[in-house]
N, C-alpha and C positions, 0 to 999 in steps of 0.2 A: 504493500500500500504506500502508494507516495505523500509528499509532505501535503498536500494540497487535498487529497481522499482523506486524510486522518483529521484536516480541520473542517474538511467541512463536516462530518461524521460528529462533529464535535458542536457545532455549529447548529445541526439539529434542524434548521430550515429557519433559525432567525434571523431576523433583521436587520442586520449591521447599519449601524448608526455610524459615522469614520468622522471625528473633529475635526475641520482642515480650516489652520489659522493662516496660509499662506507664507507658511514656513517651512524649512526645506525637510523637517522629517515628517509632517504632517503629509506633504505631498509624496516624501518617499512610500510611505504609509499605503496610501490610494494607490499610488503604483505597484506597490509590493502586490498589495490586493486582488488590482486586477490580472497581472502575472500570473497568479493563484487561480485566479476564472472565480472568485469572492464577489458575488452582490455588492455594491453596499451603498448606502444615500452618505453624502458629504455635504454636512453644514459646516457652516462658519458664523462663529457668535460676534458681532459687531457690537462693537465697544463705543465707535462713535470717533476714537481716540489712535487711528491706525494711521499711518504713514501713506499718503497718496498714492505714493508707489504702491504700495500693499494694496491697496486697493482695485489699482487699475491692474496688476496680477493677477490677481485675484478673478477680475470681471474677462480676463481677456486671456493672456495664454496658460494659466492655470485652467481656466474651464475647460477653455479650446481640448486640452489634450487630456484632462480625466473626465470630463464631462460637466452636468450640471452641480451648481453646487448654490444649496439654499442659506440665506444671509439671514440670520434670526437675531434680533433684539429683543429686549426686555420692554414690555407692553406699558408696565409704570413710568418708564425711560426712555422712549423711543428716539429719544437725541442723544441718548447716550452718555456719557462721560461730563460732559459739560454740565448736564441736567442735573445728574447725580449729585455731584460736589455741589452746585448751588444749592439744591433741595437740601441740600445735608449741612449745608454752608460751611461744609470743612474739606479737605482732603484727604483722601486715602493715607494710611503708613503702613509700616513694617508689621506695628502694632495694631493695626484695624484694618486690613483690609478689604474692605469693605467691596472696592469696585470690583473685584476677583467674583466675589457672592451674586453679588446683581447685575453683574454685565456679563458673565459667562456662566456660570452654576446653575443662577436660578433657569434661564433662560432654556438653557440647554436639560434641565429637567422637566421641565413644561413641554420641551417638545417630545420630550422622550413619554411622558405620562401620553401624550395625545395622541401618539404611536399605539402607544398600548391599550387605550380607553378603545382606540379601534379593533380591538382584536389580534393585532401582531404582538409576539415575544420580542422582545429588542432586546442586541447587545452593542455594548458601546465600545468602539475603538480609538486607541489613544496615540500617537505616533512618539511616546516617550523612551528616551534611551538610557540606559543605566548609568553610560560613560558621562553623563549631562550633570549627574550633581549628587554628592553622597547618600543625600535624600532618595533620590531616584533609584539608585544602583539597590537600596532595599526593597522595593515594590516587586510584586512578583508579576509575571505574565500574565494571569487569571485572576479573576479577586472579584467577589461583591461587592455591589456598589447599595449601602440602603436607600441613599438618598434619591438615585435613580431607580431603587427597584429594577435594577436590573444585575448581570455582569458585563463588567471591564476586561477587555483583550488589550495586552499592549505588545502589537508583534513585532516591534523594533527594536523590543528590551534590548537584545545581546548586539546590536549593530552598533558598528564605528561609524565615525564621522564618514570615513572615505567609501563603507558600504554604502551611505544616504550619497554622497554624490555619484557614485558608480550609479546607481540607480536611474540619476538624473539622466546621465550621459547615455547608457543604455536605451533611453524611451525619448531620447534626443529632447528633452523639457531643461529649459535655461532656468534659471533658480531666479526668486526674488532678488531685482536688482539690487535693494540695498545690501546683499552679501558681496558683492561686487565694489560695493563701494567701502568695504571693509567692517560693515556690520558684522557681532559673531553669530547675535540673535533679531530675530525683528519680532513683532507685535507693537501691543501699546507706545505710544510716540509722544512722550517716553512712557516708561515703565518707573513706578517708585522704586524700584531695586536695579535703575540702570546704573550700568557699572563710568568712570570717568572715560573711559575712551567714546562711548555711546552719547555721555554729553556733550564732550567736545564737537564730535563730529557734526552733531545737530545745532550748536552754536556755531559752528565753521559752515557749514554747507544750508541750512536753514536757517538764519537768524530771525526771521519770523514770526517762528514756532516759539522763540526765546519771546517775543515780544509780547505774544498770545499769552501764553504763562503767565507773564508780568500784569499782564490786562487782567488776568482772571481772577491774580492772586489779590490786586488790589480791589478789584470787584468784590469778593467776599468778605476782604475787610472792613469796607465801607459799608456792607449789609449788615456785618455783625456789629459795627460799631455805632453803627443808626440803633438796632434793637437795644443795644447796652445803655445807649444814652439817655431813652426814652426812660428805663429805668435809674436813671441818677449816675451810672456804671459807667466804667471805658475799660477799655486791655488794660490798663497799668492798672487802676483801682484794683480790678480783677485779680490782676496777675498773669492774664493770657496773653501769648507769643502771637504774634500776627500770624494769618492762615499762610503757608509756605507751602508747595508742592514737596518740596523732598528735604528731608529729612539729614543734620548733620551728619555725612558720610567719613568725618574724621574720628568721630566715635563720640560725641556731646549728645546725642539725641534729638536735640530742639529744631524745631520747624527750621528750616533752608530754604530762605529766599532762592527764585532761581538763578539771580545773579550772582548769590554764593555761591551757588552751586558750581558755576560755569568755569568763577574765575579759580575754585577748587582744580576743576576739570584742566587746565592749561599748565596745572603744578606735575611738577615728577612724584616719583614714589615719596611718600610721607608728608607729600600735600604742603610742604614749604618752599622748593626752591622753583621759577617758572621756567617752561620749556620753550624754546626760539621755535621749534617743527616739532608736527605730531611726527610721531611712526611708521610714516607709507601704510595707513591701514587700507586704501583702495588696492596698490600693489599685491596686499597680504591678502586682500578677498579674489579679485582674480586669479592669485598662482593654487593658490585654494581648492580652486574648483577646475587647474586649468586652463581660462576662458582668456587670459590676457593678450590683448593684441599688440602684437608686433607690428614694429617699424619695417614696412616691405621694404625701404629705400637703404636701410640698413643690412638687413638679409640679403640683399644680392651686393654689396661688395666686398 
């Protein structure tokens, strides 16, 4: 019996449900799958809060070559990210993560209930790798999930990085561009757990997005600082830290302006002395994956 007889055997005639956030193992994932001759529906939980690029991937040659893939939001939130933190008039952290819950869990269990309210068994596929973070490397293959009422397949467990790009390269699908541009991970844009090189690059390449943040953060101050007032209060009587997207990443805790953040991001290791050039991290995502072009004018002499 071959590997593909023994899962579906196993499979039972459900539903595969396959997470595809427009990230290269999520796609590896659907690839793996279909290789396999595996059914399966591919959603993508929209945050609101994703990288353009990601998105136009996502709509365009990510579909093109696994097919259709359904964009699901959160019905209380349907703008997503932006919505949330205002409604909530604070931001996510380390410590409450909150947007994780309501912009991809709850979401993605509603759709999986509605699957099943219909009659179908559904199982949920996860394109997680072991090799991705100590955490990870504990989860096993199989596992109930209660809160989906369902089971979790994760068939990428044992894969390396260079399996998910072999993948890529096999069924000829280019990877989200911002890997190319020396991203290691993409999703949320940013992510409260983005690492300094991911800030930089998005102060370097999008300033923007930096400005947006800035908008936002002051937006929510001035909401909370209107309510505090009205009752005799401010942040300082309080004692409250103004709303900050992220969080001191020197190890203080306290909400992080993003233009702390940024001018963090430009320091070398230990975040005191500043760096003239990042690291060629565009360089390090094309050799990466292979895909870097070459100077033709160069190669023939």
């Amino acid at each position: 019996m071959t590997i593909a007889d023994e899962l579906k055997a196993r499979l039972k005639g459900r539903r595969v449900v396959a997470s595809v956030s427009g990230g290269k193992d999520s796609a590896a994932m659907s690839l793996y799958l279909t290789e396999l001759g595996i059914e399966h529906d591919r959603v993508f939980m929209d945050t609101g809060w994703e990288h353009p690029a990601t998105y136009e991937y996502l709509r365009g040659p990510l579909a093109e070559k696994l097919g259709p893939i359904t964009e699901i939001v959160n019905k209380k939130y349907p703008n997503g990210m932006v919505q949330l933190v205002t409604k909530k008039g604070m931001f996510a952290s380390r410590m409450q993560r909150f947007c994780t819950q309501e912009l991809k869990v709850f979401p993605m269990r509603d759709h999986v209930r509605a699957i099943q309210d219909a009659g179908d068994d559904v199982l949920n596929a996860v394109g997680i790798r072991a090799g991705e973070s100590e955490a990870r490397s504990k989860m096993p293959a199989w596992e109930w999930q209660d809160g989906f009422d369902c089971e979790v397949w994760r068939p990428l467990l044992t894969w390396s990085e260079q399996d998910v790009i072999d993948i890529h390269h096999r069924h000829g699908l280019r990877p989200n561009p911002l890997y190319l541009q020396g991203a290691s991970r993409v999703g949320c844009w940013p992510c409260v757990f983005a690492r300094k090189d991911e800030i930089r690059q998005m102060a370097d390449s999008n300033p923007e997005r930096i400005d947006f943040i800035r908008s936002l953060e002051q937006q929510l101050y001035d909401s909370a600082a209107k309510r505090y007032a009205e009752k005799g209060e401010s942040f300082e009587t309080l004692g409250y830290a103004k709303p900050a997207f992220f969080t001191d990443k020197t190890g203080g805790g306290a909400p992080w302006p993003i233009d702390e953040a940024v001018k963090w991001s430009r320091t070398s290791y230990g975040g005191k002395q500043f760096e003239m050039f990042a690291a060629g991290e565009r360089d390090a995502g094309c050799m990466r994956w292979g895909l870097c072009e070459t100077n033709p004018d160069k190669e023939s002499k």
